[in-house]
N, CA, C and O atoms as a DFTB+ gen file, in Angstrom:
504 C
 N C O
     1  1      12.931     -19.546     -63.508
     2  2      14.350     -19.718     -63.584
     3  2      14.940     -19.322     -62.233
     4  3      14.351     -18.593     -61.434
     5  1      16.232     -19.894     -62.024
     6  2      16.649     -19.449     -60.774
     7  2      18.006     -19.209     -60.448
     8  3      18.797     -20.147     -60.349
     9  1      18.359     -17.975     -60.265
    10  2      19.264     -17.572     -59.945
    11  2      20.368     -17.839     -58.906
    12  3      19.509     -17.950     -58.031
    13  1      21.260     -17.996     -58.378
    14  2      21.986     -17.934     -57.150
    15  2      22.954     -16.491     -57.052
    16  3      23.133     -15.943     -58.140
    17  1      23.415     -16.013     -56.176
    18  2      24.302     -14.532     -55.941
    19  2      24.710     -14.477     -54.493
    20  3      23.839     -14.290     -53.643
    21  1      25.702     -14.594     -54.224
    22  2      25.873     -14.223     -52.708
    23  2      24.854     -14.685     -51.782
    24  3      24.324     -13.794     -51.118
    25  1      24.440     -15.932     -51.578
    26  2      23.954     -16.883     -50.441
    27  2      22.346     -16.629     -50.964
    28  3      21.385     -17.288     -50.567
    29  1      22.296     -15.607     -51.866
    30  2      20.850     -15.684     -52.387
    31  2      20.151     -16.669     -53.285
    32  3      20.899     -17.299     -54.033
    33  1      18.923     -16.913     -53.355
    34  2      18.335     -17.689     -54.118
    35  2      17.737     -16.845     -54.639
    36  3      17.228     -16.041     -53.858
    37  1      17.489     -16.592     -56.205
    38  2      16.198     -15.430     -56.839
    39  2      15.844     -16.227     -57.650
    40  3      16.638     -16.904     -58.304
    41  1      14.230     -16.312     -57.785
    42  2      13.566     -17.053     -58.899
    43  2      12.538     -16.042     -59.674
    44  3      11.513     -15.473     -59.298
    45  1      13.092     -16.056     -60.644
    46  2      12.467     -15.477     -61.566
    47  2      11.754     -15.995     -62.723
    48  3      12.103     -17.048     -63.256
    49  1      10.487     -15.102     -63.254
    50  2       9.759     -15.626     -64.783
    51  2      10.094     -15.048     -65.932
    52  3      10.163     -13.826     -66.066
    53  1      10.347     -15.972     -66.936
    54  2      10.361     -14.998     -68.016
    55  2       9.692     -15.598     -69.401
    56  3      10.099     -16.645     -69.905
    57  1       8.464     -14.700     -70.032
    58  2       7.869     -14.686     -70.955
    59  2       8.586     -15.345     -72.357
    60  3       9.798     -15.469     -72.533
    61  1       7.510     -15.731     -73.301
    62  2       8.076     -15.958     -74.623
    63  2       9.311     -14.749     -75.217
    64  3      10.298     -14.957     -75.922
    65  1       8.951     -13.831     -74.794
    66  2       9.969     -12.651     -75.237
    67  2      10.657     -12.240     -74.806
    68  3      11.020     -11.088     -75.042
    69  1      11.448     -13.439     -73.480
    70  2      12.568     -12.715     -73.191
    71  2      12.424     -12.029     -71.737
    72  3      13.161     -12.121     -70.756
    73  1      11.174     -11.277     -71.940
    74  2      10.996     -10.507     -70.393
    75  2      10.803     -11.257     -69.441
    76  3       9.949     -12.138     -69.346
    77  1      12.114     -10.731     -68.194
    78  2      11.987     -11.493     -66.735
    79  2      10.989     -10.306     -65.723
    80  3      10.681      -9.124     -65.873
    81  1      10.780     -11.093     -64.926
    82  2      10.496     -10.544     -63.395
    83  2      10.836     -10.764     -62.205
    84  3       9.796     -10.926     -61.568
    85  1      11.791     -10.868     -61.493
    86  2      12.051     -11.350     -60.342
    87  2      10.770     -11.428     -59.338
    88  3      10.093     -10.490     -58.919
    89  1      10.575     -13.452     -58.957
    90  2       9.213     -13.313     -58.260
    91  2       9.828     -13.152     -56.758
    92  3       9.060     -12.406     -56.151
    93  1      10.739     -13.491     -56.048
    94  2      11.004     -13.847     -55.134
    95  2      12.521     -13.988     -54.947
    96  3      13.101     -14.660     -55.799
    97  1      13.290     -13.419     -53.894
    98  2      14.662     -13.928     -53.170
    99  2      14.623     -14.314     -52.333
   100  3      14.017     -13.670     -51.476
   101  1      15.265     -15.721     -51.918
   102  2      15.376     -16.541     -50.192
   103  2      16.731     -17.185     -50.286
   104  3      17.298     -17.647     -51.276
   105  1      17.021     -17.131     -49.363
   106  2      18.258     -18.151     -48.402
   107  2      17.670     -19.489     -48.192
   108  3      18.401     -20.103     -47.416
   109  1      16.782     -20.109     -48.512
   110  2      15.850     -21.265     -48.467
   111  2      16.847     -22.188     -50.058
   112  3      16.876     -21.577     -51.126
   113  1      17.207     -22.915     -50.002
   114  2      17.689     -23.917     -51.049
   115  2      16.048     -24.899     -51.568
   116  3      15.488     -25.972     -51.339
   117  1      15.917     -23.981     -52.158
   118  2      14.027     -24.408     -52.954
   119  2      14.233     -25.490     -54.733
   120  3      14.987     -25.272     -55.681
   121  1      13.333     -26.461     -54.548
   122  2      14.284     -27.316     -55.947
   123  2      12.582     -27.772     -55.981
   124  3      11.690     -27.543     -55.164
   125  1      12.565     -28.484     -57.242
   126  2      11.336     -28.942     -57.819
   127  2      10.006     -28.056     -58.245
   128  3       8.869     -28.525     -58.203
   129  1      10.260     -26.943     -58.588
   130  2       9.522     -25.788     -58.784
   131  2       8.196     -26.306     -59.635
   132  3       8.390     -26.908     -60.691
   133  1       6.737     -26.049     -59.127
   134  2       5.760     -27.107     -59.936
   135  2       4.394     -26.037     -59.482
   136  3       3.834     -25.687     -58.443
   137  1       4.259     -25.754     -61.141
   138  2       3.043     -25.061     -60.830
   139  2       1.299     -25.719     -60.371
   140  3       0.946     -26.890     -60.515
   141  1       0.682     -24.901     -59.967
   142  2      -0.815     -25.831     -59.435
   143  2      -1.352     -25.904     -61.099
   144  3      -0.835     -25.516     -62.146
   145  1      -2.477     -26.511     -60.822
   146  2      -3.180     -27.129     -61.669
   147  2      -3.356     -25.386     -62.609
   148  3      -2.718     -25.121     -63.628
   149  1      -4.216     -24.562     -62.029
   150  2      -4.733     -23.048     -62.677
   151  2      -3.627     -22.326     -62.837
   152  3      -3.768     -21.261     -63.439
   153  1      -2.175     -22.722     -62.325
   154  2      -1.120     -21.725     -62.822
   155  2      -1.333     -20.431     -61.826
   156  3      -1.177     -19.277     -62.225
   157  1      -1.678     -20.743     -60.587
   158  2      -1.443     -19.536     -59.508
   159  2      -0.573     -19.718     -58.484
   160  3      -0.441     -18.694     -57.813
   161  1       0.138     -20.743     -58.077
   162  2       0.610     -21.146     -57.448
   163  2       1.909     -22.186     -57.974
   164  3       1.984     -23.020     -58.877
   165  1       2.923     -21.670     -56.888
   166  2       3.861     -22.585     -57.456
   167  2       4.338     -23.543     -56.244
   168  3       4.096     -22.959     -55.187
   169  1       4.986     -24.928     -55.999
   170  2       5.115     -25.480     -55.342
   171  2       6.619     -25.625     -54.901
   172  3       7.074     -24.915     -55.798
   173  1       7.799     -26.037     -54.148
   174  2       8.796     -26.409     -53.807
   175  2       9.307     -26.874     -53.082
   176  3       9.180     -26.517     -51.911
   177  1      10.000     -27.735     -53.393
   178  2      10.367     -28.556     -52.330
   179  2      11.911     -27.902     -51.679
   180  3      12.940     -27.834     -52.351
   181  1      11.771     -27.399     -50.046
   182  2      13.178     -27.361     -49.455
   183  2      13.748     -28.384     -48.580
   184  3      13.861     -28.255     -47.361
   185  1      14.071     -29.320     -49.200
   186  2      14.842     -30.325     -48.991
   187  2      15.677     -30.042     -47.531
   188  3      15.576     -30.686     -46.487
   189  1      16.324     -29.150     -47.745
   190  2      17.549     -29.107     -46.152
   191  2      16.212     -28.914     -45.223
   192  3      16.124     -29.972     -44.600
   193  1      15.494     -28.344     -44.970
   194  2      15.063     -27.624     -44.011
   195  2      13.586     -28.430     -43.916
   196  3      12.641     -27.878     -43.353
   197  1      13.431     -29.943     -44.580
   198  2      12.423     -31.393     -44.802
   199  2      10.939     -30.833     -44.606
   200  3      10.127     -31.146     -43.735
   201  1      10.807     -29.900     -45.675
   202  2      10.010     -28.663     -45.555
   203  2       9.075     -28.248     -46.987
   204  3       9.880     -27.935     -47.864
   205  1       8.137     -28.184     -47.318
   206  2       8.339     -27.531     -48.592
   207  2       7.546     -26.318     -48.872
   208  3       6.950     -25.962     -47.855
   209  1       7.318     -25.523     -49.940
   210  2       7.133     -23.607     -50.009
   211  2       5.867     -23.570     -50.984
   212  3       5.643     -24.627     -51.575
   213  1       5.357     -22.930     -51.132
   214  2       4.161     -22.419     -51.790
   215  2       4.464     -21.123     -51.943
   216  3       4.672     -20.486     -50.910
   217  1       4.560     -20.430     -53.249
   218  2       4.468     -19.413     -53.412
   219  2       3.028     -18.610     -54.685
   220  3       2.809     -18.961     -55.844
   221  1       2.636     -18.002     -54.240
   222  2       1.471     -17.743     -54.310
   223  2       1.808     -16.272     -55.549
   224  3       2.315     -15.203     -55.208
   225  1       1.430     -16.575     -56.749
   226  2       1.224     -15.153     -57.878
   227  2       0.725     -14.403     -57.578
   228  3       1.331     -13.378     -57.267
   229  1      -0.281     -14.454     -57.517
   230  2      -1.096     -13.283     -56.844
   231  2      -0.762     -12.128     -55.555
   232  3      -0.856     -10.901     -55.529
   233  1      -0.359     -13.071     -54.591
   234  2      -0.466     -12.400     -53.357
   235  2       0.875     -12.158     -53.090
   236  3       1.251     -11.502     -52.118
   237  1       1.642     -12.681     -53.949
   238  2       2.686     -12.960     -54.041
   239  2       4.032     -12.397     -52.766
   240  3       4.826     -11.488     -52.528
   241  1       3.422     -13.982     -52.157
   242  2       4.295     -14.472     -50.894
   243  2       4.457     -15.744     -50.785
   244  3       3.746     -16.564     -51.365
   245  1       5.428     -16.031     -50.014
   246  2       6.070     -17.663     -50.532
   247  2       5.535     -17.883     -48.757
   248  3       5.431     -17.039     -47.867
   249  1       5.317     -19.130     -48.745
   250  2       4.906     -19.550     -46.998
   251  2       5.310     -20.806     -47.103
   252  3       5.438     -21.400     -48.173
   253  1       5.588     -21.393     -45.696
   254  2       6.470     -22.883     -46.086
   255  2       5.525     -23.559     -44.917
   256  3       5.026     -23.008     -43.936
   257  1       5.434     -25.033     -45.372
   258  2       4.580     -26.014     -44.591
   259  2       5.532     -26.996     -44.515
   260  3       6.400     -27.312     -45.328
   261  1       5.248     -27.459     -43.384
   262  2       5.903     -28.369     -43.202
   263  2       5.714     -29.576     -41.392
   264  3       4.775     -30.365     -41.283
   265  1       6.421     -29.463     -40.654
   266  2       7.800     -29.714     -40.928
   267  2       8.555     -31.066     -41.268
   268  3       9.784     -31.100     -41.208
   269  1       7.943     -31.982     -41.562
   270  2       8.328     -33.346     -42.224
   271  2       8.103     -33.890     -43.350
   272  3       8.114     -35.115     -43.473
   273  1       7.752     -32.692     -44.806
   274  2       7.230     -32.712     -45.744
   275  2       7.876     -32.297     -46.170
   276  3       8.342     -31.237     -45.752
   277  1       8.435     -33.104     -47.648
   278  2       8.848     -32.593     -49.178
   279  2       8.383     -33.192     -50.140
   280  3       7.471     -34.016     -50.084
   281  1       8.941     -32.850     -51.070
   282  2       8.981     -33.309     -52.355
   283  2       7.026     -33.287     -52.761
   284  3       6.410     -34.351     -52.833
   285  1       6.490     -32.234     -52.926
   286  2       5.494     -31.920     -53.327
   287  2       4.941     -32.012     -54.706
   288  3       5.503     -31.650     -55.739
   289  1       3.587     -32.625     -54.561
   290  2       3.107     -32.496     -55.911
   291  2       1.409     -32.778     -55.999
   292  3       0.811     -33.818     -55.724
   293  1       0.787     -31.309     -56.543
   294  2      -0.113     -30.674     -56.875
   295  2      -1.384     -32.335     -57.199
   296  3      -1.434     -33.206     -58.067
   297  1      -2.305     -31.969     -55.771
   298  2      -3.685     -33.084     -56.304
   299  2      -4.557     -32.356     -56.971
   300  3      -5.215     -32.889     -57.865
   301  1      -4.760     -30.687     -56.584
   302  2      -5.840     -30.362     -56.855
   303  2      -5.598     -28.749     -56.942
   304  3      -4.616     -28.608     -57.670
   305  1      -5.983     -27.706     -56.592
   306  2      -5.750     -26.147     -56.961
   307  2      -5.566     -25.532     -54.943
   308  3      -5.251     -24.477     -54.393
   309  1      -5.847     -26.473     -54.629
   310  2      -5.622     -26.521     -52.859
   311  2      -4.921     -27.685     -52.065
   312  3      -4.892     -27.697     -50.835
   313  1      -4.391     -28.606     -52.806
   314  2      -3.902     -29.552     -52.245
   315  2      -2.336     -30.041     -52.976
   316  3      -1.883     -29.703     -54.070
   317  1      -1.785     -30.870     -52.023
   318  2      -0.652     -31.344     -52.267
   319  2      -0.534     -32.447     -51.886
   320  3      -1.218     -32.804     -50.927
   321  1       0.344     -33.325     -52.488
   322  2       0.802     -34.470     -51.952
   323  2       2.133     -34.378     -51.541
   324  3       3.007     -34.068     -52.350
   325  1       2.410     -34.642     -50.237
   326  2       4.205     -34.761     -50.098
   327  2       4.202     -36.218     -49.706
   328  3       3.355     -37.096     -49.544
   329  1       5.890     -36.062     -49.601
   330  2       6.071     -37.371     -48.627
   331  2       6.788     -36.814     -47.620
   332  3       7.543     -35.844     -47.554
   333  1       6.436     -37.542     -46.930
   334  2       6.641     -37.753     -44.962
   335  2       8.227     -37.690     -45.128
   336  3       8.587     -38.212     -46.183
   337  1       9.155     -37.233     -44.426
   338  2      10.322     -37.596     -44.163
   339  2      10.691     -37.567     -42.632
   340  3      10.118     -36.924     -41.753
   341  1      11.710     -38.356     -42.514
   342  2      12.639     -38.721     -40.712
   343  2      13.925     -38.420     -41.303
   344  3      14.181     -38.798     -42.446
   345  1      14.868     -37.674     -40.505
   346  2      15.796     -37.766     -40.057
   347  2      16.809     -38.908     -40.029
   348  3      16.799     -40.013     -39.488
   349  1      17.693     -38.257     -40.805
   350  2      18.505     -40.006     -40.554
   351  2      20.184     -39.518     -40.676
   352  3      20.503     -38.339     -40.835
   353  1      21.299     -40.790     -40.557
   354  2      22.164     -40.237     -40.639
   355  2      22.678     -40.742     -41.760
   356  3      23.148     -41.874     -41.647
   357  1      22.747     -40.047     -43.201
   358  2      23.338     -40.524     -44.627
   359  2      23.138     -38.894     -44.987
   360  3      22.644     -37.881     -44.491
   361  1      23.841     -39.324     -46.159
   362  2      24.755     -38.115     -46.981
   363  2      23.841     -37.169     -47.340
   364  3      22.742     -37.681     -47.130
   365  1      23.669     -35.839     -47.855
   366  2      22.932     -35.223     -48.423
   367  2      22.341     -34.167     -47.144
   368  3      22.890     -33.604     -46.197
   369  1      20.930     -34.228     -47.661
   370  2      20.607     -33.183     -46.743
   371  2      20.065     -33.503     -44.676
   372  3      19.764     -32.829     -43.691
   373  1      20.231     -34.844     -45.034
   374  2      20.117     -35.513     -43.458
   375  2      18.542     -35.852     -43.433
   376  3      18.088     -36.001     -42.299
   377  1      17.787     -35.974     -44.324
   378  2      16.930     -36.505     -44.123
   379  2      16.361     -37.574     -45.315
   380  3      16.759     -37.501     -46.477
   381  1      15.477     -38.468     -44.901
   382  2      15.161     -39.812     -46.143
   383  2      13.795     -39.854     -46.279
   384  3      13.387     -39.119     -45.380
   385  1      12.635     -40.388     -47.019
   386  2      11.739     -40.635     -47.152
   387  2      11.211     -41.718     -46.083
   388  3      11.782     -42.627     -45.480
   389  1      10.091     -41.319     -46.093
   390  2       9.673     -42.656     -44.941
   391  2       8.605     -43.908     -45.660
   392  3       8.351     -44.977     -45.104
   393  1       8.194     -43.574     -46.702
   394  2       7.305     -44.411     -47.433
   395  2       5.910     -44.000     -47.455
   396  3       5.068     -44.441     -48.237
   397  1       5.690     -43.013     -46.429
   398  2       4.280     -42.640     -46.177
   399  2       3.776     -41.084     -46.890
   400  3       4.113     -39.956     -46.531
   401  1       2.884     -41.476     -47.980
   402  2       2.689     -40.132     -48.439
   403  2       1.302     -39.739     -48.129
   404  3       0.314     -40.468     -48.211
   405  1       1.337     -38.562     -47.779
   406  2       0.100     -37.388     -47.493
   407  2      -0.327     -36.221     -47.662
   408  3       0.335     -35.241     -47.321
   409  1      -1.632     -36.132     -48.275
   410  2      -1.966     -34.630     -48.431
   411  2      -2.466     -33.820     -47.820
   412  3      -3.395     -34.042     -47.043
   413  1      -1.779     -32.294     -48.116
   414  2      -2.205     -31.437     -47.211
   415  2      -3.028     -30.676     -48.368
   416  3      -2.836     -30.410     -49.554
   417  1      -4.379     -30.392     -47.097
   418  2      -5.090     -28.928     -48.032
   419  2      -4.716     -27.672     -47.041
   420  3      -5.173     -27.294     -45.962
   421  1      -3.542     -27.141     -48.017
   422  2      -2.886     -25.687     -47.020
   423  2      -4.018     -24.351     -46.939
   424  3      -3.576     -23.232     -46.679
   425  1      -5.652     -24.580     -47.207
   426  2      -6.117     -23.799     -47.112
   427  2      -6.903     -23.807     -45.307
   428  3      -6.945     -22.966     -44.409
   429  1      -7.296     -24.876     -45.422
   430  2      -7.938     -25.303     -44.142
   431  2      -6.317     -26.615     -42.941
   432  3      -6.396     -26.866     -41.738
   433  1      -5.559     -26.929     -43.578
   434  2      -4.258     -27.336     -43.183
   435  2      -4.552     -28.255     -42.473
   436  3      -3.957     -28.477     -41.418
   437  1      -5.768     -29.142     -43.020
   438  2      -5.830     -30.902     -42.636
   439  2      -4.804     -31.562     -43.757
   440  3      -4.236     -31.221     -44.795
   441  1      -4.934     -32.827     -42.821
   442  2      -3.701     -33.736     -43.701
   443  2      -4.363     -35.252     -43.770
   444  3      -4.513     -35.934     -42.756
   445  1      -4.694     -35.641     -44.943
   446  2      -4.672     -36.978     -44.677
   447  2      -4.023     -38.058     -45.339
   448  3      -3.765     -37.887     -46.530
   449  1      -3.696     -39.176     -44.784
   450  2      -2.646     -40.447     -45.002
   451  2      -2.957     -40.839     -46.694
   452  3      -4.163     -40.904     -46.928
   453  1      -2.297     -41.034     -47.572
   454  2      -2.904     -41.408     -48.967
   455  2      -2.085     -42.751     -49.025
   456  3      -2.359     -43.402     -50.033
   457  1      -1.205     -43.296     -48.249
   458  2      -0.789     -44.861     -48.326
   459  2       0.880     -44.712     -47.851
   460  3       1.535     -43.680     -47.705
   461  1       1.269     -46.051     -47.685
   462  2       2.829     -46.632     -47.046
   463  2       3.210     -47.097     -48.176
   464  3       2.476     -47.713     -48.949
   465  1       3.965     -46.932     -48.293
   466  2       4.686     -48.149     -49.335
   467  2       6.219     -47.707     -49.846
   468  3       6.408     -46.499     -49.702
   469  1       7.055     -48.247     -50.264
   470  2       8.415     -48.189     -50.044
   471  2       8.462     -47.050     -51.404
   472  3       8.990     -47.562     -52.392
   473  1       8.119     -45.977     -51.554
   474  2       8.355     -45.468     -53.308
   475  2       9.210     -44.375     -52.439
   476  3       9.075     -44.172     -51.232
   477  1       9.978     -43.819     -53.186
   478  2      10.909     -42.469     -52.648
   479  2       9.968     -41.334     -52.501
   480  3      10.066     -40.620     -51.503
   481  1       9.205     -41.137     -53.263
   482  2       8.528     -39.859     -52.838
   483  2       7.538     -39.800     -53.425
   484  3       7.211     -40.830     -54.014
   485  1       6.691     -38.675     -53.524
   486  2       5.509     -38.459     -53.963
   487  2       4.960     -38.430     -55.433
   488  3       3.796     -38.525     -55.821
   489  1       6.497     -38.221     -56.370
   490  2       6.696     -38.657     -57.329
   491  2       6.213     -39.645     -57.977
   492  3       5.929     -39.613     -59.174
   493  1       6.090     -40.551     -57.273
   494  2       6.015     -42.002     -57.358
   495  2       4.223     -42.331     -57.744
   496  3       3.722     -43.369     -58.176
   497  1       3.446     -40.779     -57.329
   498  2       1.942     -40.990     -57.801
   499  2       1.389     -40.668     -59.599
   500  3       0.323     -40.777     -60.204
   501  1       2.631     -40.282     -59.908
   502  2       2.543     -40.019     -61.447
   503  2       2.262     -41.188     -62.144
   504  3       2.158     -41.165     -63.370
């Protein structure tokens, strides 16, 4: 769940019963919250900043990859698919999809091309 407060972002968990934990606070505008496959990892996309976050349960620290990558979504327990974004000038957060989606394995932080094609985002592999 996620909070906002005075320029803060707090995302927090909370159990069948009610009990929260605050995992994390950022100034980062973080949206699409998507856990990995094993449920250790969570994914996000920061849109303004054409960027997206990994935050990690365990070790629990959020690290952001990027910098022409959003809209993330989980291939494997080490990998992601984003899509590519450019810069452009239209409404929102100033940046658009480019058609080209690719995965990163943020353990070793190769990337490779998974195809072009006009879909908005990475979404689009569901």
């Amino acid at each position: 769940m996620e909070t906002w407060k005075n320029g803060a972002h707090s995302w927090t968990k909370m159990d069948m019963t009610g009990h929260s934990q605050t995992l994390f606070e950022t100034t980062d505008f973080l949206t699409l919250p998507r856990f990995s496959p094993d449920g250790t990892k969570i994914a996000f996309s920061d849109e303004p900043n054409a960027r997206f976050e990994i935050y990690d349960l365990s070790t629990q620290k959020l690290r952001a990859y990027g910098p022409r990558e959003s809209w993330p979504l989980w291939m494997s327990n080490v990998s992601v698919a984003e899509s590519v974004v450019t810069r452009c000038n239209c409404e929102g957060t100033g940046y658009e999809a480019t058609g080209i989606v690719d995965t990163m394995n943020f353990y070793s932080g190769s990337i490779d091309r998974m195809g072009i094609s006009q879909t908005a985002d990475a979404d689009a592999l569901y």
